[in-house]
N, C-alpha and C positions, 0 to 999 in steps of 0.2 A: 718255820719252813725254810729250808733249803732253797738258795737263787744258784745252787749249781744248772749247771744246763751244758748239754754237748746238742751239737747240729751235725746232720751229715749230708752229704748231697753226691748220688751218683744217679749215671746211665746207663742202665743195662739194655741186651741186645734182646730185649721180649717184649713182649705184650703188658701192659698193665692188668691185663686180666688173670694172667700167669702171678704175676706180683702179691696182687692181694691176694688169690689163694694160698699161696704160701705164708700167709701173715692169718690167712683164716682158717685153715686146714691142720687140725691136730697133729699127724703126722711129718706133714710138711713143715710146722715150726719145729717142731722138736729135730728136726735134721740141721736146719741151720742156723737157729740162732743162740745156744750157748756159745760162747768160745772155743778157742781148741784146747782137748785137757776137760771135759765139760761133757756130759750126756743130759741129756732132757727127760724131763718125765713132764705129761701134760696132763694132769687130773682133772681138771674142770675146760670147756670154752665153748660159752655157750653165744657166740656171734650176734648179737642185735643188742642194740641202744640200751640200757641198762642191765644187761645180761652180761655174767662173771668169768672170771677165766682164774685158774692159777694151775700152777708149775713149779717143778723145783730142779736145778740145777746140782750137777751131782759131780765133786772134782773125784776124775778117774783116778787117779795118782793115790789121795788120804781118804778116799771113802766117804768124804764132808759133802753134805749140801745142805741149802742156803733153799729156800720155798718163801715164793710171795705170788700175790693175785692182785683183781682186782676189777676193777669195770669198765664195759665198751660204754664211751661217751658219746659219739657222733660215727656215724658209719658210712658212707657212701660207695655203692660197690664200685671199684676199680680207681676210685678218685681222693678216697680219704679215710684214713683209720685214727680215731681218736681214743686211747685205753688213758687208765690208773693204772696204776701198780702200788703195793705196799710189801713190804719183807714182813716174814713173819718174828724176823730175831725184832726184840725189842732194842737192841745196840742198834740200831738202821732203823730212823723213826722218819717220820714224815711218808707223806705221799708223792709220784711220780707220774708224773703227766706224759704220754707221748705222744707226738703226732705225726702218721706216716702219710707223706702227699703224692699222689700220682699224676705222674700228664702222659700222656701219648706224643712222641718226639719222633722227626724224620728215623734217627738214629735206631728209638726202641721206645725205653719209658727211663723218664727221668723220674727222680724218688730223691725226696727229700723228707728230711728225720729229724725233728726237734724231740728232745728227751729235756723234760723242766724237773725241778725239787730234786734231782738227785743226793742222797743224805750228804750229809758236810763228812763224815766218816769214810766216806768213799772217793779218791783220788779222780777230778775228773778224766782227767789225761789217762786213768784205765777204764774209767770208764770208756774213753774213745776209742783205744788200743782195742779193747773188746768187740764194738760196734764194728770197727774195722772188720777185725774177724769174722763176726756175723754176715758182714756185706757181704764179704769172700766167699764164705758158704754161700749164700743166698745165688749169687751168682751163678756158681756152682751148680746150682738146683736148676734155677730158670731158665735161663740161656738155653741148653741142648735143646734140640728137638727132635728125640728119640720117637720113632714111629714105632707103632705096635708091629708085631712080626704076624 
């Protein structure tokens, strides 16, 4: 196994509860967490403590995507998301643990992102670049608060 690991840590101007819907909501991830350059497909997410999820990431550009899944390990709504991940290419072995934390902050919700086993094949630093990106979107999603008309 892989001791790659990236960490991330922001504060966005929402609600924790906006937050982890976006992390649970089929739609919702698929908008922002590939990279840019990147569409989402989400075939499986099935939300509760051993129940599965997978997706595949699809580069707009060469037509290539990359599919991995895996299992909800710990759940707590608004406060903590615990998954697996696994790639389906066998070049990209090992499993990937992540843990998304939520607090309620004057500010909004802090969020913080530990990603562990990242494969050794995988440059962490794009891995981060990436996350980056994802947070960007994420943002992006959460923040507004568009009222219904």
């Amino acid at each position: 196994m892989s001791n790659n690991t990236v960490s991330l840590h922001r504060v966005l101007k929402t609600s924790p509860e906006k937050v982890f819907r976006a992390f649970t909501e089929a739609p919702a991830i698929a908008s922002w967490l590939p990279p840019y350059g990147f569409v989402c497909i989400v075939h499986e997410m099935n939300v509760k403590p051993g129940g599965s999820h997978k997706m595949s990431f699809q580069n707009f550009s060469t037509g290539n995507s990359h599919s991995f899944g895996g299992t909800y390990v710990e759940i707590k709504p608004n406060e903590l998301l615990k998954y697996t991940d696994k790639f389906d290419n066998p070049n990209l072995p090992g499993e990937m643990t992540t843990t998304v934390q939520l607090r309620k902050t004057i500010a909004g919700t802090e969020i913080k992102i530990t990603q562990e086993g990242i494969p050794a094949v995988i440059p962490v630093e794009m891995c981060y670049l990436g996350w980056q990106e994802s947070l960007e979107k994420l943002a992006k999603l959460v923040e507004p608060e568009i009222p219904d008309a």
